[in-house]
C-alpha positions as CSV (number, residue, x, y, z in Angstrom):
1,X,-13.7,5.6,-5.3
2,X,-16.3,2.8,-6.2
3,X,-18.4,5.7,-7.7
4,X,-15.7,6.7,-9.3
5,X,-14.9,3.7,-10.8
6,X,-18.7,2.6,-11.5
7,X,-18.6,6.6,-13.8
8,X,-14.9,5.5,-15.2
9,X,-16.6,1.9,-16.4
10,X,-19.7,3.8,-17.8
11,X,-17.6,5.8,-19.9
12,X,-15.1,3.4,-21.8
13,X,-18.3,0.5,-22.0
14,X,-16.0,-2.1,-20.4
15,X,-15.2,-3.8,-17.3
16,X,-12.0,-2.7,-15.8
17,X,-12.0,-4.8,-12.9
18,X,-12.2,-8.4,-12.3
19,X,-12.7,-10.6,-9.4
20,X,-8.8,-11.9,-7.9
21,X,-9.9,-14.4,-5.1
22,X,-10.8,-12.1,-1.9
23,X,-9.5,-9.0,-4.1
24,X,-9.9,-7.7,-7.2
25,X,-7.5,-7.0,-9.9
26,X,-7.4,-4.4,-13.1
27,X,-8.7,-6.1,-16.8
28,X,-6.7,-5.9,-19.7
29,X,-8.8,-2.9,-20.8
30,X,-8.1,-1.7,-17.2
31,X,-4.3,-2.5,-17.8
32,X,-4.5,-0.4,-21.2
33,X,-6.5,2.5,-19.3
34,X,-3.7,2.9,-16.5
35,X,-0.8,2.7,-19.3
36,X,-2.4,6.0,-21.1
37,X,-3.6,7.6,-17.8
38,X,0.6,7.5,-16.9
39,X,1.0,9.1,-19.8
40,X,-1.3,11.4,-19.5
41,X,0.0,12.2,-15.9
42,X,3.5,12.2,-16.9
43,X,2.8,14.6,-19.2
44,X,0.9,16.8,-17.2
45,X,3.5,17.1,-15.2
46,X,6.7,17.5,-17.5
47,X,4.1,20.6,-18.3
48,X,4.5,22.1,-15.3
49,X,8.5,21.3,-15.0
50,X,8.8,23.1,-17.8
51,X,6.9,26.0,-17.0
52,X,8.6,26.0,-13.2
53,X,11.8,25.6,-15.0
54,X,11.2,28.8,-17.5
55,X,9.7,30.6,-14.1
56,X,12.7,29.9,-12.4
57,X,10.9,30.2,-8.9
58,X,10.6,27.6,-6.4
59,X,6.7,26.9,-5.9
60,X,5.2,27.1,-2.5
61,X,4.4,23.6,-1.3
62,X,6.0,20.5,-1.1
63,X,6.1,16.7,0.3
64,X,8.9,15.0,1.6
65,X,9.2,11.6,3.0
66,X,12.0,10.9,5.2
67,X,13.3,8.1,7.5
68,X,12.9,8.6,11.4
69,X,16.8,8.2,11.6
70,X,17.3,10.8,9.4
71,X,14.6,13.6,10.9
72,X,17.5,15.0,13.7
73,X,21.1,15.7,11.7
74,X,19.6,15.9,8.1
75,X,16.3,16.6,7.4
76,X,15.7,19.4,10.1
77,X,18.7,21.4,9.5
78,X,17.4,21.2,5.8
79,X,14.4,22.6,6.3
80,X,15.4,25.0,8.7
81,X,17.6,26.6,5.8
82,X,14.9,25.9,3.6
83,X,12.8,28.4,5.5
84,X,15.1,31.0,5.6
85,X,16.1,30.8,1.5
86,X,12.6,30.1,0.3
87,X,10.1,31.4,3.0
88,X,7.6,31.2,0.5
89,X,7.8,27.5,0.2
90,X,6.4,25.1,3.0
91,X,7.3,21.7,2.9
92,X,5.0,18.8,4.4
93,X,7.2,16.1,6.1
94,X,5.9,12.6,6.4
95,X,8.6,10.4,9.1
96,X,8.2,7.0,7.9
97,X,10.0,3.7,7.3
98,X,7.4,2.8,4.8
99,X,6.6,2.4,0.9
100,X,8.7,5.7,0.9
101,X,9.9,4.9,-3.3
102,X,6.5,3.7,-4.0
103,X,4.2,6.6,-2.9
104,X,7.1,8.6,-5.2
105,X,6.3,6.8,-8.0
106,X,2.0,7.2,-7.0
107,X,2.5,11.0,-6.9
108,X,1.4,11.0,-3.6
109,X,5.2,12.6,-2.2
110,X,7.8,14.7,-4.1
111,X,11.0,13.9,-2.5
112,X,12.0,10.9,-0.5
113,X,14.9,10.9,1.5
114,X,15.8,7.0,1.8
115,X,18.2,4.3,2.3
116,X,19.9,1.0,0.5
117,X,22.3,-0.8,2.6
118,X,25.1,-1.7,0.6
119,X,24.8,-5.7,0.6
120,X,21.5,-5.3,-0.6
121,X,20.6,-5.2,-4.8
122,X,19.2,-1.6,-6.0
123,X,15.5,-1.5,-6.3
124,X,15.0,1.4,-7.7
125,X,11.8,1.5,-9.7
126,X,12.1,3.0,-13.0
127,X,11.7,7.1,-13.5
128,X,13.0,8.0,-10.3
129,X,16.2,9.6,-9.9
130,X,18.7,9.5,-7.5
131,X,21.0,11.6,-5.8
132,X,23.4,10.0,-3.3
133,X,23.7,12.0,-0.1
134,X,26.0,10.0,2.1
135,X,27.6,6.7,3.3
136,X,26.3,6.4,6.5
137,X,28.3,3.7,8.9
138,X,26.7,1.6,11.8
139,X,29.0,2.1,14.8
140,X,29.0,0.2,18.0
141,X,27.9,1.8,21.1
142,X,28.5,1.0,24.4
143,X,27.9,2.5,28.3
144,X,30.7,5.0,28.4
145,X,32.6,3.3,30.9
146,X,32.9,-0.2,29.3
147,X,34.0,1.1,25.7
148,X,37.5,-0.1,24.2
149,X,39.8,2.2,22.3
150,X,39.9,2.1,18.3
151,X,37.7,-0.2,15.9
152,X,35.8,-2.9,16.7
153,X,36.0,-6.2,14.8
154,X,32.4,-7.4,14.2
155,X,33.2,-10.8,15.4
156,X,34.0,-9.8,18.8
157,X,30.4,-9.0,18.9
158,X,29.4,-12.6,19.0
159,X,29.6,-13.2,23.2
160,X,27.7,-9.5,23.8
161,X,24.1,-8.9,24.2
162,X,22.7,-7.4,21.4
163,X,20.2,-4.5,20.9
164,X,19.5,-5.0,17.1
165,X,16.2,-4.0,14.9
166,X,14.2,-6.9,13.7
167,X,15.6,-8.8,10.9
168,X,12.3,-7.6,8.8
169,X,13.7,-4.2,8.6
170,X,16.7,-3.5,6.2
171,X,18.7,-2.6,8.8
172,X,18.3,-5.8,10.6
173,X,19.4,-7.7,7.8
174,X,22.2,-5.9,7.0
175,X,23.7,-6.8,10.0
176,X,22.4,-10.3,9.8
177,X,24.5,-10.2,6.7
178,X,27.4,-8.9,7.8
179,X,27.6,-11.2,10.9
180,X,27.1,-14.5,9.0
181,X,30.1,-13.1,7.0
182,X,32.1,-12.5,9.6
183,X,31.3,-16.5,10.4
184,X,28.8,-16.1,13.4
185,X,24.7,-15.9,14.0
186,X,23.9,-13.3,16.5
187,X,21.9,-13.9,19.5
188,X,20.1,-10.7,20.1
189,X,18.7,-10.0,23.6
190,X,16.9,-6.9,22.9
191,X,14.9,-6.5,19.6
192,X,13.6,-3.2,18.5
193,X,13.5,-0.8,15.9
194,X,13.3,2.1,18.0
195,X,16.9,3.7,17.7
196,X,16.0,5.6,21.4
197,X,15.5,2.4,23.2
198,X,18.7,1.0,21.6
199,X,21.0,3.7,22.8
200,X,19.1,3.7,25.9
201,X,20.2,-0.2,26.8
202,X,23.8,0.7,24.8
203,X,24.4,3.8,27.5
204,X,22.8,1.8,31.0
205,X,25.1,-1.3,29.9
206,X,22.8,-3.7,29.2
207,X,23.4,-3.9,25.6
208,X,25.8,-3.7,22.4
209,X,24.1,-1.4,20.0
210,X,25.1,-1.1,16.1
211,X,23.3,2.3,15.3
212,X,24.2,4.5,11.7
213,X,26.7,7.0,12.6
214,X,23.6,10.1,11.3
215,X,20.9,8.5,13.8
216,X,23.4,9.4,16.3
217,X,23.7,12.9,18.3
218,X,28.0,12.6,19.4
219,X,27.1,14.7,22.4
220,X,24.3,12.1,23.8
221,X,26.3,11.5,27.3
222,X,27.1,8.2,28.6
223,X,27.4,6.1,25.6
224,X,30.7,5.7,23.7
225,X,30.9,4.7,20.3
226,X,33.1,2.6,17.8
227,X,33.5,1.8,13.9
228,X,33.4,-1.4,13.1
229,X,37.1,-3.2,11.7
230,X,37.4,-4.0,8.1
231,X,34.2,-3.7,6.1
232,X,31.7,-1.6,8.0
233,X,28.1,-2.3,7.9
234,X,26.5,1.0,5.8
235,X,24.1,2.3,4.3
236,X,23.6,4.7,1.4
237,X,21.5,7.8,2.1
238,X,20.1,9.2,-1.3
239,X,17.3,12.2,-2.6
240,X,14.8,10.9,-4.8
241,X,12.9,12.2,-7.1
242,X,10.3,11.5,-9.8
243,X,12.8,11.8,-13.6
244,X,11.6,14.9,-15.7
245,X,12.9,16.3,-18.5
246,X,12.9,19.9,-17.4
247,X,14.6,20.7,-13.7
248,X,11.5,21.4,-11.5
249,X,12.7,24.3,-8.7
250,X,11.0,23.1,-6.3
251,X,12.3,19.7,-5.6
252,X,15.8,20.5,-6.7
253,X,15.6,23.1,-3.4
254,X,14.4,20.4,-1.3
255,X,17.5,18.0,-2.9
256,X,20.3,20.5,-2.4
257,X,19.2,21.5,1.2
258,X,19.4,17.9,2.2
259,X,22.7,18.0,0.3
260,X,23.9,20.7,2.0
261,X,23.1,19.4,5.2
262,X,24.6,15.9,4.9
263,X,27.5,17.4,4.1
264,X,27.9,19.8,7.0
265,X,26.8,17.2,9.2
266,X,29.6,14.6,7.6
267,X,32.7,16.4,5.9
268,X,32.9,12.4,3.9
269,X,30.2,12.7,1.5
270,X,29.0,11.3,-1.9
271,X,29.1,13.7,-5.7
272,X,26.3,15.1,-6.5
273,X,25.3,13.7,-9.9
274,X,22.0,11.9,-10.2
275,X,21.4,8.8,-11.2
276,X,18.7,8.1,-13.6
277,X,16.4,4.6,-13.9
């Protein structure tokens, strides 16, 4: 990369980097060379859209980044059907919780399959489209044999031990959130993001769990599980995509497999128009 950059600086007769405190940051020649070098990507690859799109064929390799919660009632039933309707096409999976919109807008993936909890304000950096897939619910979950009929209002929650993700994660704050709303502060006892360990201490009655509904498998025994009363905690699960004018095959494959899937895994699902940014 330094060579690289030592050639790119050779060529335009300018510095394109200047010293940041321990870091370095891009000139304002720098700043004009990555504007036109977008361009020129973007164009590059409304070129091939275009020529997918007259082709009509989906291509033979693509990346998708999904999160871990997602991997077992969405995103492997999708590629599964994937397999069998374009064998031709294989489709790198990268199972992350991590910079999943950002390494779409780098290039570096081609379809992210992501989430926004519904307290928090849409990110959603500009040129990617969206395609919501499905409200996704936290439930409660408890051991099997200490579960109560019928929905749970969150505030009842406040005397149980908790098994909650950290409140750096989105889904931690969401329920941060929605408990100060509901006019208390949870105390959790157990603090993890690992959605195994949490069903784990729900189902050996150690611990409350609030867990999204599609993390879930309904016939994991011993654990019993609960919507919340009133406003649930949720999330929106949505397909991403870099914005192009011309419909590239390949990714719209990927998107309406995941579609297809959400939907047979929850009859409640979201339309299927995009939205744009």
């Amino acid at each position: 990369m330094c060579q690289q950059l030592a050639a790119l600086r050779h060529d335009v007769g300018v510095d394109l980097l200047r010293p940041d405190g321990r870091t370095v940051a891009l000139t304002e020649a720098g700043r004009v060379l990555r504007e036109h070098a977008d361009r020129i990507l973007a164009a590059a690859e409304e070129a091939e859209c275009a020529i997918a799109a007259i082709k009509g064929t989906v291509g033979t390799t693509a990346t998708l980044s999904a999160l871990p919660s997602t991997v077992a009632r969405i995103v492997a039933p999708a590629l599964a059907a994937l397999g069998t309707l374009h064998p031709q096409l294989t489709v790198t999976c990268l199972v992350t919780d991590q910079a999943q919109l950002r390494e779409l807008t780098l290039g570096t993936v081609d379809v992210v399959l992501g989430q926004r909890y519904h307290h928090l304000p849409d990110a959603t950096p500009r040129g990617i489209e969206v395609s919501p897939l499905l409200d996704d619910p936290l439930l409660v979950v408890t051991a099997a044999d200490r579960a109560v009929d019928g929905p749970v209002a969150l505030l009842e929650l406040a005397t149980h031990d908790l098994a909650v993700p950290p409140p750096t994660t989105d889904c931690g704050q969401a329920i941060l959130h929605a408990c100060h709303q509901a006019g208390f502060t949870p105390r959790p006892r157990y603090v993890t993001a690992d959605i195994a360990a949490q069903l784990t201490l729900a189902r050996t009655g150690l611990a409350t769990a609030l867990v999204p509904r599609t993390a879930i498998d309904p016939t994991t025994p011993g654990i019993r599980t609960a919507p919340l009363e009133g406003h649930p905690i949720q999330r929106l699960l949505f397909g991403a995509t870099r914005h192009t004018e011309a419909a590239k095959p390949t990714t719209t494959a990927v998107i309406a497999a995941l579609r297809t899937a959400a939907r047979q895994d929850h009859p409640t699902h979201l339309p299927a128009a995009p939205r744009r940014w």
